[in-house]
FITI-695394 format. One record per residue (C-alpha): residue number from 1; residue in one letter; chain; x, y negated, z negated. Coordinates in nm, 3 decimals, m for minus. Layout:
REM residues N
 fikol segu nuvex      xx      yy      zz
   NUM    a     A       X       Y       Z
...
REM end
This chain:
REM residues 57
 fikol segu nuvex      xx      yy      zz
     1    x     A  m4.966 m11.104   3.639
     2    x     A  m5.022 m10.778   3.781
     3    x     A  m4.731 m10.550   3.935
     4    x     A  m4.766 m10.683   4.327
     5    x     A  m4.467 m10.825   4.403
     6    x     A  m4.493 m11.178   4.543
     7    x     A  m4.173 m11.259   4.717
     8    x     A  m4.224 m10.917   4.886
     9    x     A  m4.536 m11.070   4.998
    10    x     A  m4.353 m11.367   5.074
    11    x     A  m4.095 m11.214   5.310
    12    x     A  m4.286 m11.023   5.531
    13    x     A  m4.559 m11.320   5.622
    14    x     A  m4.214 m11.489   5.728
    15    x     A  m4.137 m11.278   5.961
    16    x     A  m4.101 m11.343   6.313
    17    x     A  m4.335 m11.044   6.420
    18    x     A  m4.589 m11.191   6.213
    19    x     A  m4.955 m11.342   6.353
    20    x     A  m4.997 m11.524   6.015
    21    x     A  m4.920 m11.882   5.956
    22    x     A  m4.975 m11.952   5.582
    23    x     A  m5.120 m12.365   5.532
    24    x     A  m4.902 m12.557   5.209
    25    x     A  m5.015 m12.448   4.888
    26    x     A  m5.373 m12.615   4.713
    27    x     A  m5.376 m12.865   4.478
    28    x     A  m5.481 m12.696   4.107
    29    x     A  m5.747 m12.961   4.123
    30    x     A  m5.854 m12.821   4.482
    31    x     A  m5.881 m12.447   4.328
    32    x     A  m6.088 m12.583   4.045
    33    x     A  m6.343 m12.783   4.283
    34    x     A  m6.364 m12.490   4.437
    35    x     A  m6.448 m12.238   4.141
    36    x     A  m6.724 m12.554   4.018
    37    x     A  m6.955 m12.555   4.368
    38    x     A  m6.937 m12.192   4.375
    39    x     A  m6.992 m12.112   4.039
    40    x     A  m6.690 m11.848   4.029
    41    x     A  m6.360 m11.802   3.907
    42    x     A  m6.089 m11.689   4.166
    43    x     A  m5.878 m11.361   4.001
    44    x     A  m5.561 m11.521   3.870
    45    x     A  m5.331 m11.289   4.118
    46    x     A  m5.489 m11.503   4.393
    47    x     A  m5.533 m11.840   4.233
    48    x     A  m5.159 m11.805   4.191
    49    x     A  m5.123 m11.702   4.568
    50    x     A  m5.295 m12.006   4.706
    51    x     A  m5.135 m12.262   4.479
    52    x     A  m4.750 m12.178   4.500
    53    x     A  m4.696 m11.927   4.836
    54    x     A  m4.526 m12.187   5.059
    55    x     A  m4.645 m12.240   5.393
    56    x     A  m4.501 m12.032   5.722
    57    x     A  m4.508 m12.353   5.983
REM end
């Protein structure tokens, strides 16, 4: 993992001043699908983002 600091992350897309509204985190399988049709692979940092940061609604 590199030295961003998630929960930091976290906090401030909570916050009430905020515009963002984060959806519940994708399925592994979802991120995988993904990767296949595109023919990529997401950086980890971010594949870790989508699949645990818990949604704002």
């Amino acid at each position: 993992m590199s030295d961003w600091d998630a929960e930091a992350v976290r906090v401030r897309l909570r916050a009430k001043t905020s515009r963002y509204e984060l959806r519940p985190p994708l399925p592994e399988a979802e991120v995988r699908a993904f990767e296949a049709e595109h023919g990529i692979r997401l950086p980890e940092e971010y594949r870790t983002f989508v699949t645990t940061a818990p949604s704002t609604g």
